[in-house]
C-alpha positions as CSV (number, residue, x, y, z in Angstrom):
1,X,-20.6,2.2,-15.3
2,X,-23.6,0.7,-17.0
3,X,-23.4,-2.8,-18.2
4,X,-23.9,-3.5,-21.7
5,X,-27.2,-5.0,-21.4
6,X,-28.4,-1.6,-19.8
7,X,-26.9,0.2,-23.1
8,X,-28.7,-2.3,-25.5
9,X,-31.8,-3.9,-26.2
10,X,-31.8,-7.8,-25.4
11,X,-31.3,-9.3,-28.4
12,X,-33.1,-12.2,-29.7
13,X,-31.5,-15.7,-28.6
14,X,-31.4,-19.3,-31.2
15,X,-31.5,-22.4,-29.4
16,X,-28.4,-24.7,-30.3
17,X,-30.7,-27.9,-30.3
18,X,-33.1,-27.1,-33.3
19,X,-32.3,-23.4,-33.5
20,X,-35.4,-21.7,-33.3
21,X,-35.4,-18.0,-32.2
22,X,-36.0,-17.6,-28.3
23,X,-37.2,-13.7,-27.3
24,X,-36.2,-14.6,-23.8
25,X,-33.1,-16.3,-22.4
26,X,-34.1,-20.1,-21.0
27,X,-32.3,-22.8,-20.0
28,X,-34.4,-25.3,-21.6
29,X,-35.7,-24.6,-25.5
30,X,-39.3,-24.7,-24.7
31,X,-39.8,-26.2,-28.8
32,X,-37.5,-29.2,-28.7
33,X,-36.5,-29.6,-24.9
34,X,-32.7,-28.7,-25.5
35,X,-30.5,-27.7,-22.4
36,X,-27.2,-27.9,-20.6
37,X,-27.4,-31.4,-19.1
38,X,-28.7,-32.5,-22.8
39,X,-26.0,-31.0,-24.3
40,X,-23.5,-32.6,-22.2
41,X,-24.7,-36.0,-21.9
42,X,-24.5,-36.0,-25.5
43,X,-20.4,-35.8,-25.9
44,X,-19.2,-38.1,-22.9
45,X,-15.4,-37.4,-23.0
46,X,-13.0,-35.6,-21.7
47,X,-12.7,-32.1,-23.2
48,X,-9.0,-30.5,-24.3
49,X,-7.7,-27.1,-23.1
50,X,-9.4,-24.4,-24.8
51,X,-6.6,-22.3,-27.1
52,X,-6.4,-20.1,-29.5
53,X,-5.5,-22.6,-32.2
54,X,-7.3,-26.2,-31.8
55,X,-6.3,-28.4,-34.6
56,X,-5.6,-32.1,-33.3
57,X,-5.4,-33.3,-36.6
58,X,-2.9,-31.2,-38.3
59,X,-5.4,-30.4,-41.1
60,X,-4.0,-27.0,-41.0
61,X,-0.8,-26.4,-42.1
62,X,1.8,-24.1,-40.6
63,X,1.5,-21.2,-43.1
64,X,-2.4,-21.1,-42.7
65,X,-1.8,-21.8,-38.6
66,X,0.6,-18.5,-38.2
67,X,-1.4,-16.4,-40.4
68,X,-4.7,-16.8,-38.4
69,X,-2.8,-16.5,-35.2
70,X,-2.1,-13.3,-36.7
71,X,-5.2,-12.2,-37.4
72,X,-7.0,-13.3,-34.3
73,X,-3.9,-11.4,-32.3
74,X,-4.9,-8.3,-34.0
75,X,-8.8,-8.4,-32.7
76,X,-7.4,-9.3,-29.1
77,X,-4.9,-6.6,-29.4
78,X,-7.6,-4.5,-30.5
79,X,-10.0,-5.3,-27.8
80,X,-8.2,-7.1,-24.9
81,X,-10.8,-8.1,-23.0
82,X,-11.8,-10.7,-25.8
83,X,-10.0,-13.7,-26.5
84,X,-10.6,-16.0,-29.6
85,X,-10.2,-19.6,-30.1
86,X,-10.2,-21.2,-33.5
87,X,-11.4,-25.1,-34.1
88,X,-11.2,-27.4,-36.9
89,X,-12.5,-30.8,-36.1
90,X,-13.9,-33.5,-37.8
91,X,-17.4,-34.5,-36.8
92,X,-19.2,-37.6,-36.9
93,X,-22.0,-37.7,-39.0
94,X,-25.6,-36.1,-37.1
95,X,-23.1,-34.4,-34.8
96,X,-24.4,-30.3,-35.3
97,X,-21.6,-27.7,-34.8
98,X,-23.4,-25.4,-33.1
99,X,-24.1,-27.6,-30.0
100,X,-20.6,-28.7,-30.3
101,X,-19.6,-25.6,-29.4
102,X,-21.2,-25.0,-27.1
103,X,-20.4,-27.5,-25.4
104,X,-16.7,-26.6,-26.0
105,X,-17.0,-23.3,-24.8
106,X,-18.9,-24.7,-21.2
107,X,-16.5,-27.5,-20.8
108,X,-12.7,-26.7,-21.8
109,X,-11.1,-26.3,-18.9
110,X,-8.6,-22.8,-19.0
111,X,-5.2,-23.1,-19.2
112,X,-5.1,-20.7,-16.7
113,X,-6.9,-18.0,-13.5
114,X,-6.8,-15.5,-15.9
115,X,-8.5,-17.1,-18.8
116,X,-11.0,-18.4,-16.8
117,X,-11.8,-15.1,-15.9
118,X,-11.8,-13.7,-19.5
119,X,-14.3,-16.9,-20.5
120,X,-17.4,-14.9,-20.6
121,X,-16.0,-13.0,-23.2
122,X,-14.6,-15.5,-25.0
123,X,-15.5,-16.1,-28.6
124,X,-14.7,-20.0,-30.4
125,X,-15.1,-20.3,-34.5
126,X,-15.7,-24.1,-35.3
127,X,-14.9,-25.6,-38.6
128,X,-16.6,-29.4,-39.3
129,X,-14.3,-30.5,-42.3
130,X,-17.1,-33.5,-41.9
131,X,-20.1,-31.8,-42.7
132,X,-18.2,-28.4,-44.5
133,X,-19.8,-26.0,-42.0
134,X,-18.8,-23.3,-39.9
135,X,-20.5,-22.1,-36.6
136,X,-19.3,-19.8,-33.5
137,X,-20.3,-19.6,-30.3
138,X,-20.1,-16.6,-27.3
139,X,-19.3,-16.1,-23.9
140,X,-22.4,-14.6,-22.2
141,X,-20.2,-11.1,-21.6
142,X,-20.3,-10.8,-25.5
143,X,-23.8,-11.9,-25.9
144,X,-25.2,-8.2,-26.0
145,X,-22.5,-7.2,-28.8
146,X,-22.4,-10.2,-30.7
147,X,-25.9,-11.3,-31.0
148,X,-26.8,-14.4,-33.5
149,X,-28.0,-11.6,-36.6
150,X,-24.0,-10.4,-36.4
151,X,-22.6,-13.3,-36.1
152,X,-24.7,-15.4,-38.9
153,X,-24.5,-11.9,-41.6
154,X,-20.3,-12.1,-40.8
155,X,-20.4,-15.8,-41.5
156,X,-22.9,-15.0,-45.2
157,X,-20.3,-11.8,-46.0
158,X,-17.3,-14.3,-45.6
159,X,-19.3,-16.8,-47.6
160,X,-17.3,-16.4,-51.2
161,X,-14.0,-16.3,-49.2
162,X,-14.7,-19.8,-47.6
163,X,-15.6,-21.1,-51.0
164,X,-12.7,-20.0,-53.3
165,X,-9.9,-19.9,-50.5
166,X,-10.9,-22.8,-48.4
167,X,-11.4,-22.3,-44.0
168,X,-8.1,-20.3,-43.5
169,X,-8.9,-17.7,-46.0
170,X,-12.4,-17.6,-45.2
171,X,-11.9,-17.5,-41.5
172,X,-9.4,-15.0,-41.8
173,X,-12.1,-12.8,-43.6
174,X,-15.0,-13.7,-40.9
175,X,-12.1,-12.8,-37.7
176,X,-11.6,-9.0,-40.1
177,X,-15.2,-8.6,-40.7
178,X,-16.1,-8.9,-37.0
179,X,-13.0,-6.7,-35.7
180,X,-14.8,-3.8,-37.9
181,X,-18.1,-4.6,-36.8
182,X,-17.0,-4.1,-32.8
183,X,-15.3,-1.2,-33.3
184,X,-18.9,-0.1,-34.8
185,X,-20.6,-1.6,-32.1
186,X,-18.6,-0.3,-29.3
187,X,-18.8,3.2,-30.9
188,X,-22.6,2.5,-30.4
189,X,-22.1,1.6,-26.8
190,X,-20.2,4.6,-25.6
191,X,-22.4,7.1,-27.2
192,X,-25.5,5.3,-25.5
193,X,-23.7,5.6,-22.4
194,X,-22.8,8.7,-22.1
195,X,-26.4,10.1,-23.2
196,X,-27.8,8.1,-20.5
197,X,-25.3,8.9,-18.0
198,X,-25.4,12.3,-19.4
199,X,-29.2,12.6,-18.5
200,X,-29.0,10.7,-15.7
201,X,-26.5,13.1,-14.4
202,X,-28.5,16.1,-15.6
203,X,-31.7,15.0,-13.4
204,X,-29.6,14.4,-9.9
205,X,-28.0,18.1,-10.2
206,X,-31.5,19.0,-11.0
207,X,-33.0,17.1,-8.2
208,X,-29.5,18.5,-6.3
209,X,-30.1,22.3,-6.6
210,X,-34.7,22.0,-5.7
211,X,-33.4,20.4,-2.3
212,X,-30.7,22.6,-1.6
213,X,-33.4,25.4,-2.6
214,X,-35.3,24.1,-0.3
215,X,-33.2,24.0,2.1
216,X,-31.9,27.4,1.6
217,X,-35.3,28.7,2.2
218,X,-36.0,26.9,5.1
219,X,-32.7,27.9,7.2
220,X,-32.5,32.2,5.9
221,X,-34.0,34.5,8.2
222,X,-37.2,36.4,7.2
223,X,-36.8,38.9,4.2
224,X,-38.6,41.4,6.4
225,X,-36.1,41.2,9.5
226,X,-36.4,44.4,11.6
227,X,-33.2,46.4,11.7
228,X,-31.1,46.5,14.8
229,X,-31.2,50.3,16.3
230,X,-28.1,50.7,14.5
231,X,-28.7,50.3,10.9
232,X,-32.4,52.3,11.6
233,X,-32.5,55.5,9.1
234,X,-34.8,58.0,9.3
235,X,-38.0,57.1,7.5
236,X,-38.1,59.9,5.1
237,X,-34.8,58.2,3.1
238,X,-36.9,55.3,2.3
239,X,-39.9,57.5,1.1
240,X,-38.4,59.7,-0.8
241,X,-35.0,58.6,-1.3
242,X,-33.4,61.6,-0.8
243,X,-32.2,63.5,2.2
């Protein structure tokens, strides 16, 4: 099977420290210095499990908590090799969401084998009721599908929902519109894959049938084989073609 980023173009990446656009993965942002051990060093503390609902301080109540368990069980049951993880947190101020995340999504431990299996594909919405923003981050499985252009157009569709509803209505809309957009997306994929594994096929049989031509050639006996005494006819059959 061909992995995704054999179906798809890379996409562009945006660095979490300043977020300028990157054409090429790196793990240092060669325009501000940004990186892992940065990213770390800045948020010295023990991290908590990552789950699907994160929400230390109870801002959420239980009606808004069940109903985007809901949801987010209906993308998972949709695609079940993704699992989501929703955070509200309040940030200090200067603290950016984005590396937040990040550094969420690098350092939770799992709450179990399995889950640490199913990190790369992992995707974590962060609310900062501090600063009133919203941000998401991406396992590196899901990096080819949901690039930084889906994810930020989702968050700008959802837009009106966060502001007349408040986060559970508006990350209830954001969880939708990205359920529809990968069912798009894998559409894409599949039909990518099977022209290329369709061609890709089509030029081994092709290769396939010139060797065993070859080979047919090389192994049959001369066309112009004399005839064994037996099977001789007189010559006049084969000039005239009569008796």
């Amino acid at each position: 099977m061909l992995a995704p980023d054999d179906v798809f173009n890379p996409s562009k990446f945006h660095c979490p420290g300043c977020n300028a656009t990157l054409n090429t993965a790196s793990n240092t942002c060669p325009h501000c210095g940004f990186n892992a051990h940065i990213c770390m060093a800045r948020f010295p503390f023990k991290p908590p499990p990552l789950t699907r609902m994160m929400d230390s301080d109870n801002a959420i109540d239980t009606r808004g908590k069940k109903r985007l368990s809901k949801t987010i069980a209906r993308l998972e049951k949709r695609f079940p090799q993704i699992t989501v993880s929703f955070c509200v947190a309040l940030l200090p101020n200067g603290v950016d969401g984005r590396q937040f995340g990040y550094w969420l999504l690098n350092r939770c431990p799992p709450t179990s084998e399995l889950q640490a299996k199913r990190r790369l594909h992992h995707l974590l919405m962060l609310v900062d009721r501090n600063n009133e923003t919203v941000s998401t981050s991406v396992g590196y499985g899901l990096d080819c599908f949901l690039d930084d252009v889906t994810l930020s157009k989702a968050l700008h569709e959802a837009k009106d929902s966060y502001i007349r509803g408040g986060y559970v209505e508006g990350s209830i809309k954001w969880i939708n519109i990205i359920r529809k957009k990968l069912v798009s997306i894998h559409e894409e994929a599949a039909a990518a894959y099977d022209r290329r594994f369709h061609l890709r096929h089509r030029n081994t049989t092709k290769e396939t049938c010139a060797i065993s031509e070859k080979s047919r050639k090389e192994t049959l006996p001369p066309i112009k084989a004399q005839l064994s005494p037996q099977q001789e006819r007189p010559s006049k059959l084969i000039a005239t073609g009569r008796s």
